[in-house]
C-alpha positions in Angstrom: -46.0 -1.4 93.9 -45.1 -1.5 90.2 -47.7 0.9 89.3 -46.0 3.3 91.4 -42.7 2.7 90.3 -43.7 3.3 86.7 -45.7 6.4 86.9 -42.3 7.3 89.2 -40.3 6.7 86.5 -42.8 8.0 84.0 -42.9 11.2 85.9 -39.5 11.6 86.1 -38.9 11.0 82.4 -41.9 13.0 81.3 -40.1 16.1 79.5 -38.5 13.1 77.6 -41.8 11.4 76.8 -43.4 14.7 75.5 -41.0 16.0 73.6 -40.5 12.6 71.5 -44.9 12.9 71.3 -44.7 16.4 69.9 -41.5 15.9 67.8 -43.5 13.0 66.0 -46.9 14.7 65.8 -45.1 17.8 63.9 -42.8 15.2 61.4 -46.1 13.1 60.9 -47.9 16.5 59.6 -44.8 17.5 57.7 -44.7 14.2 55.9 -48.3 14.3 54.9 -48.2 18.2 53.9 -45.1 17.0 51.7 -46.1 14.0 50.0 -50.1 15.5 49.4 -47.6 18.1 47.5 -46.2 15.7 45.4 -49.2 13.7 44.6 -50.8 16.4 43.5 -48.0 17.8 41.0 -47.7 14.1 39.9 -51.6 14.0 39.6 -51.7 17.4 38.0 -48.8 16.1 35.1 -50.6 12.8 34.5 -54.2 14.3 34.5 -52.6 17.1 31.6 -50.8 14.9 29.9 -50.6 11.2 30.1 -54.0 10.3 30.8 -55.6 13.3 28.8 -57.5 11.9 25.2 -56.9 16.3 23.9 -53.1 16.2 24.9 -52.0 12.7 22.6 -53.9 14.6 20.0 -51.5 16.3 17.0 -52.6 19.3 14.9 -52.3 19.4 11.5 -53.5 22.9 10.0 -51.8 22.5 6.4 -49.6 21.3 3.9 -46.6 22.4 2.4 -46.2 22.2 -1.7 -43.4 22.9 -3.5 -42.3 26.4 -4.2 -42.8 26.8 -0.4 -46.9 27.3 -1.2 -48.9 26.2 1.8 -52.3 24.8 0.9 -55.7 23.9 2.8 -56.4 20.5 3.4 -58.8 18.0 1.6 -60.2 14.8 1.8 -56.9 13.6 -0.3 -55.2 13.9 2.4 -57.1 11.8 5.0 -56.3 9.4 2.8 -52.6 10.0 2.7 -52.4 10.0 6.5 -53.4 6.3 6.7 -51.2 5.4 4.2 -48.6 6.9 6.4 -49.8 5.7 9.4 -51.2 1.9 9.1 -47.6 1.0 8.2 -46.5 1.4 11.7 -49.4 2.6 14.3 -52.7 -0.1 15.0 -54.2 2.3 16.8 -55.1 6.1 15.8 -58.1 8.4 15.1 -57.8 11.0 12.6 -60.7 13.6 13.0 -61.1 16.8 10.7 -62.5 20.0 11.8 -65.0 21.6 9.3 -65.6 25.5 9.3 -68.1 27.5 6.8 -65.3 29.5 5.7 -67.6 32.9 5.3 -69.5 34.5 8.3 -73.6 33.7 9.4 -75.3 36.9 10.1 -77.1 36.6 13.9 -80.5 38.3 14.5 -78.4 40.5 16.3 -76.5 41.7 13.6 -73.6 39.9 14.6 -71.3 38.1 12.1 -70.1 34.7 13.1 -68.5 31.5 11.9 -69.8 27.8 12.2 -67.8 25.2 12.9 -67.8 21.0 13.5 -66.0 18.0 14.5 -66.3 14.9 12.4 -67.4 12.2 15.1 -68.3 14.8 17.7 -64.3 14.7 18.9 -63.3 17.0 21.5 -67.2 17.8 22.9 -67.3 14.6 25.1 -71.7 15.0 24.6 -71.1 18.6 25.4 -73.1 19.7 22.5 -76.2 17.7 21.6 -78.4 18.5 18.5 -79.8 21.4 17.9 -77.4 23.3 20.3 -75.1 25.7 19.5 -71.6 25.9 21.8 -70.0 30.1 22.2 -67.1 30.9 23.8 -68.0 33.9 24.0 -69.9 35.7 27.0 -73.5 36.1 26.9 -76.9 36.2 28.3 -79.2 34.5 25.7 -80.4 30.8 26.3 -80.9 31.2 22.2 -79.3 32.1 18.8 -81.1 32.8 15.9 -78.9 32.6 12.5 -79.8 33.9 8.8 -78.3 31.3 7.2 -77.6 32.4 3.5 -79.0 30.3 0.7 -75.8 29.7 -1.4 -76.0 29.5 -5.2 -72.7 28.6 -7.5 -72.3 30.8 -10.4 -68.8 30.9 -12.8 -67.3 29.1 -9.5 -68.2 32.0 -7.3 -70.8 31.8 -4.5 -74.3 34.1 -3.9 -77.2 34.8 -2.1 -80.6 36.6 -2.5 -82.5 34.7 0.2 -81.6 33.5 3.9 -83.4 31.2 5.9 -83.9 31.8 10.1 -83.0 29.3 12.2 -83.4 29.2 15.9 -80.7 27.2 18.0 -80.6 26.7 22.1 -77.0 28.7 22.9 -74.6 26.9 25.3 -72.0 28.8 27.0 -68.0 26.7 27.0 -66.6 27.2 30.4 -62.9 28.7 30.2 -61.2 25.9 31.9 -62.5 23.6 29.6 -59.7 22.4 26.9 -62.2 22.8 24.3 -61.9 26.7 25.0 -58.6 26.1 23.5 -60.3 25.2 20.0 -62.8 27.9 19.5 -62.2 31.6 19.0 -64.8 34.4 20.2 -66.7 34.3 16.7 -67.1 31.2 16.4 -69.6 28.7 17.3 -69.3 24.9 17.4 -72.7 22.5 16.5 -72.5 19.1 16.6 -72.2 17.1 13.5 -75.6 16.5 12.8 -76.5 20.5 13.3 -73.6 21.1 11.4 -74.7 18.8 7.7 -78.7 20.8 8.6 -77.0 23.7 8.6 -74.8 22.9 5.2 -78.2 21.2 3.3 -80.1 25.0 4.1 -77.2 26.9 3.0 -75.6 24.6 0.0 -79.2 22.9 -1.4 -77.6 22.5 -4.9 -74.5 20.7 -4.1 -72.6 19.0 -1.4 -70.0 21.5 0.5 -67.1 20.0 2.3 -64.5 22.2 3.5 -61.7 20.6 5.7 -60.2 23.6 8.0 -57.8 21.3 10.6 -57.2 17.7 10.5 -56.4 16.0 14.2 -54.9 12.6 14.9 -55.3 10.9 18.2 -52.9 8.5 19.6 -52.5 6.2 22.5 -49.1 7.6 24.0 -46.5 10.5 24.7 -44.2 8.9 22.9 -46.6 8.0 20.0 -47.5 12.0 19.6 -43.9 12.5 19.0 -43.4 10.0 16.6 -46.5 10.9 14.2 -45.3 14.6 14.9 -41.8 14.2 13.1 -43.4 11.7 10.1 -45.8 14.4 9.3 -43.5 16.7 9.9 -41.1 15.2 7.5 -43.5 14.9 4.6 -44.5 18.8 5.0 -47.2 18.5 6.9 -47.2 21.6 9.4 -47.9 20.3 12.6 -48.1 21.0 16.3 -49.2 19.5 19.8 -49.2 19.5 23.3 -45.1 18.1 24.1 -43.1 20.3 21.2 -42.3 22.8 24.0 -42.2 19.4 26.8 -39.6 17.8 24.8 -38.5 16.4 28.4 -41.6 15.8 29.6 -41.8 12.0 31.1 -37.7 12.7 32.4 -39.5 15.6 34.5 -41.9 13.5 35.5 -40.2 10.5 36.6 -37.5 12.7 38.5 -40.5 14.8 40.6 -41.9 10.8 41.1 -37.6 9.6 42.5 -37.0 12.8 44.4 -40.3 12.8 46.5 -40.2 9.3 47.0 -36.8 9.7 48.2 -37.1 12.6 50.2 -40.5 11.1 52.0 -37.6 7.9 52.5 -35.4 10.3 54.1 -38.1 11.8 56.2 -39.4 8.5 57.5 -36.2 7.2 58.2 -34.8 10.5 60.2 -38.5 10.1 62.0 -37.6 6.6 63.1 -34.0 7.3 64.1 -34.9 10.5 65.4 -37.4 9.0 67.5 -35.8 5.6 68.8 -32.3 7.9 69.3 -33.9 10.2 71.6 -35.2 6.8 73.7 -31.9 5.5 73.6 -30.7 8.6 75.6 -33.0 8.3 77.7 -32.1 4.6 78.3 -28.6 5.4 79.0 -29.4 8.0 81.6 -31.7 5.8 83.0 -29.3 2.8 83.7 -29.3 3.8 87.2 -33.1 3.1 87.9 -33.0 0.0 85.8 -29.9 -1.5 87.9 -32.4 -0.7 90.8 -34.9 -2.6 89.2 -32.9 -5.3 88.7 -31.5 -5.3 91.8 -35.2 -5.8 92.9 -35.5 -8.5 91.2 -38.0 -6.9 88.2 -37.8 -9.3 85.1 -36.4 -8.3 81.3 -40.6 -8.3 80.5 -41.6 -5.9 83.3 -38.8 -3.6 83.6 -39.4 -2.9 79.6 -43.4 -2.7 80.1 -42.5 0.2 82.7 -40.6 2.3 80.2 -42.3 1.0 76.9 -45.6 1.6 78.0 -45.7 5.3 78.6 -44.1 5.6 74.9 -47.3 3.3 73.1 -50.0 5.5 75.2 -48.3 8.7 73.8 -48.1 6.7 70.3 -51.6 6.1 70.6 -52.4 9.7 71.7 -50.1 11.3 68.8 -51.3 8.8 65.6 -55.2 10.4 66.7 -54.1 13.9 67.1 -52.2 13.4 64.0 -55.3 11.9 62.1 -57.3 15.1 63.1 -54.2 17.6 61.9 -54.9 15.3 58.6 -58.3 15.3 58.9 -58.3 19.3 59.1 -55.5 19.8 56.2 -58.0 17.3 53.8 -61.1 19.5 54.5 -59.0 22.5 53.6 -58.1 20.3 50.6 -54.0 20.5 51.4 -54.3 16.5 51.5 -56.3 16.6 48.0 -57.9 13.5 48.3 -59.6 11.0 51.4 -57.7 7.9 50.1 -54.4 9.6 50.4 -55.3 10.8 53.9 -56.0 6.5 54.8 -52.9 6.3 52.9 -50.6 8.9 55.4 -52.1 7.8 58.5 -51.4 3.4 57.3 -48.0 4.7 56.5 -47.6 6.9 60.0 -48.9 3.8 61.9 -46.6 1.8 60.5 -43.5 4.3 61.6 -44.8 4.1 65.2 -44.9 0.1 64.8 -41.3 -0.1 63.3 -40.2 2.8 66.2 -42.0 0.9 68.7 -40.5 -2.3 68.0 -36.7 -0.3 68.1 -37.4 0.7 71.2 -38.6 -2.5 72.7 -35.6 -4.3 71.5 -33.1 -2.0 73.1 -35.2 -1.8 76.4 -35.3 -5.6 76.5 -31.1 -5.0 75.4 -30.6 -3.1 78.9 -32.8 -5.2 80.7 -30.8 -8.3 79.9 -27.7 -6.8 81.2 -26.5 -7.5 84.8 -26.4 -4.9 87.5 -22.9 -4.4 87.1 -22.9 -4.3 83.6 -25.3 -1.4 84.3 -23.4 0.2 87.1 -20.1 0.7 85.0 -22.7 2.2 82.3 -24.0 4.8 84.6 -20.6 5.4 85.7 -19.4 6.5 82.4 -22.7 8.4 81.7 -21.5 10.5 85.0 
């Protein structure tokens, strides 16, 4: 008997039960498109900025003398970095870039221009002895230079003889950030290719040549910071926030205003949900006073209209995991953990909507039959 009373009722409420299904299912997916958005832009600025070794990393290309002359660096002025550094930062790497100022004829014909990184910064084992990195495009797995042998006379430089040398040619992809610190004629060794390639050219004496100096810090705000001290003492200077000045107040207002508009979805989803229930309640006082007057208890009259509403919650939380599924594999939710993440979080909107709706069923069915009468009166 009260099997058929509820699919009765469920039938004649069915149009209500679907559209509060399909009204989920499409909020559910809109919630997940629009917070897999946001976690990726937030993703995207951390991965760029915050958490990236290159970005906390400050350029220094040269210093300014008095007179307004703008010299090359040295090794003098490693040493003046600490002493303007130690004073106030624990942590820091400083890291010159060396570069044979004049150009290595290739085999080819070519002209080109060697470069290095003291410690091997910025090549992450990229480059590994013996190996040459190119930006630029091409087909050989091999390089062979004519490396000049370089005699000092009357503080000039020259050459009668060159020695070949045969190097295994690695190509830099152009979304790598080392890209950024290589030009088309130039080639990057690693440190111990780079001193070989200095002992062959300069066997008479020992040639260092600083072309950049680059200092590493452990924070946003700690690249600033360096920036303006060098800066100050006429160091030129440049990194990855001078044109970001605002950078972290960006980021923490895209983190605020998707958290609150995912807030504001959630909570017109709930409300949304359990205020289409309650309207159908109130136009279903009628058939609950008939209940009652049947003598149905609080617990079964609510298990005959909350339990077409959990076996459509059920039925929308798996269609929605497959709409979710689908949108990761299509990488719009850009990773599986946020995926877990949207369905916990939609599962727990159907818990909290669920438990709405069972309170203000189990509200009705506490009231007496003319309590319920005089409601259905005013609802006609």
């Amino acid at each position: 008997m009260e099997y058929k009373i509820s699919k009765m009722i469920a039938n004649k409420k069915k149009y209500i039960f679907h559209i509060i299904m399909a009204i989920f299912i499409l909020i559910s997916v809109t919630i997940s498109i629009v917070a897999s958005f946001a976690l990726y832009q937030y993703d995207t600025a951390k991965q760029n900025f915050v958490d990236n070794q290159f970005a906390k990393t400050i350029e220094i290309s040269s210093y300014n003398e008095a007179g307004n002359q703008v010299r090359k660096l040295n090794d003098n002025d490693i040493d003046k970095l600490e002493e303007l550094l130690d004073s106030s930062y624990e942590s820091y790497e400083i890291t010159a870039e060396h570069l044979i100022p004049f150009g290595v004829q290739t085999a080819s014909g070519d002209v080109v221009f060697v470069k290095s990184f003291s410690g091997d910064f910025f090549l992450n084992d990229l480059v590994t002895d013996n190996h040459l990195m190119t930006k630029k495009k091409d087909n050989n797995s091999t390089l062979t230079l004519s490396l000049p042998v370089i005699k000092t006379e009357n503080g000039g430089y020259s050459s009668d003889q060159s020695i070949n040398r045969e190097y295994d040619l690695d190509p830099i992809e152009e979304s790598s950030l080392l890209s950024n610190y290589i030009k088309e004629d130039e080639l990057i060794a690693s440190e111990a290719t780079f001193k070989e390639i200095l002992d062959t050219m300069f066997p008479e004496e020992e040639y260092v040549d600083i072309e950049k100096l680059y200092i590493t810090v452990n924070s946003v705000e700690d690249v600033r910071n360096v920036a303006a001290r060098l800066s100050s003492n006429d160091y030129n200077v440049s990194h990855a926030f001078e044109y970001y000045d605002d950078l972290e107040t960006s980021i923490s207002r895209l983190i605020t205003l998707s958290v609150l508009v995912l807030a504001i979805l959630l909570i017109f989803t709930i409300c949304f949900l359990t205020g289409l229930f309650e309207l159908m309640l109130k136009n279903s006082v009628g058939d609950i006073a008939i209940l009652k007057h049947l003598g149905y208890s609080k617990r079964r009259i609510g298990k005959i209209y909350l339990y077409p509403m959990v076996v459509r919650s059920i039925i929308a939380f798996v269609i929605i995991g497959i709409i979710n599924t689908i949108l990761y594999l299509f990488d719009i939710i850009n990773t599986f953990q946020s995926l877990i993440i949207f369905q916990l979080v939609i599962s727990l909107v159907c818990v909290i909507a669920l438990g709405i709706m069972f309170m203000r069923i189990r509200n009705y069915a506490s009231k007496n039959i003319l309590s319920l009468v005089k409601i259905y009166k005013v609802e006609e």
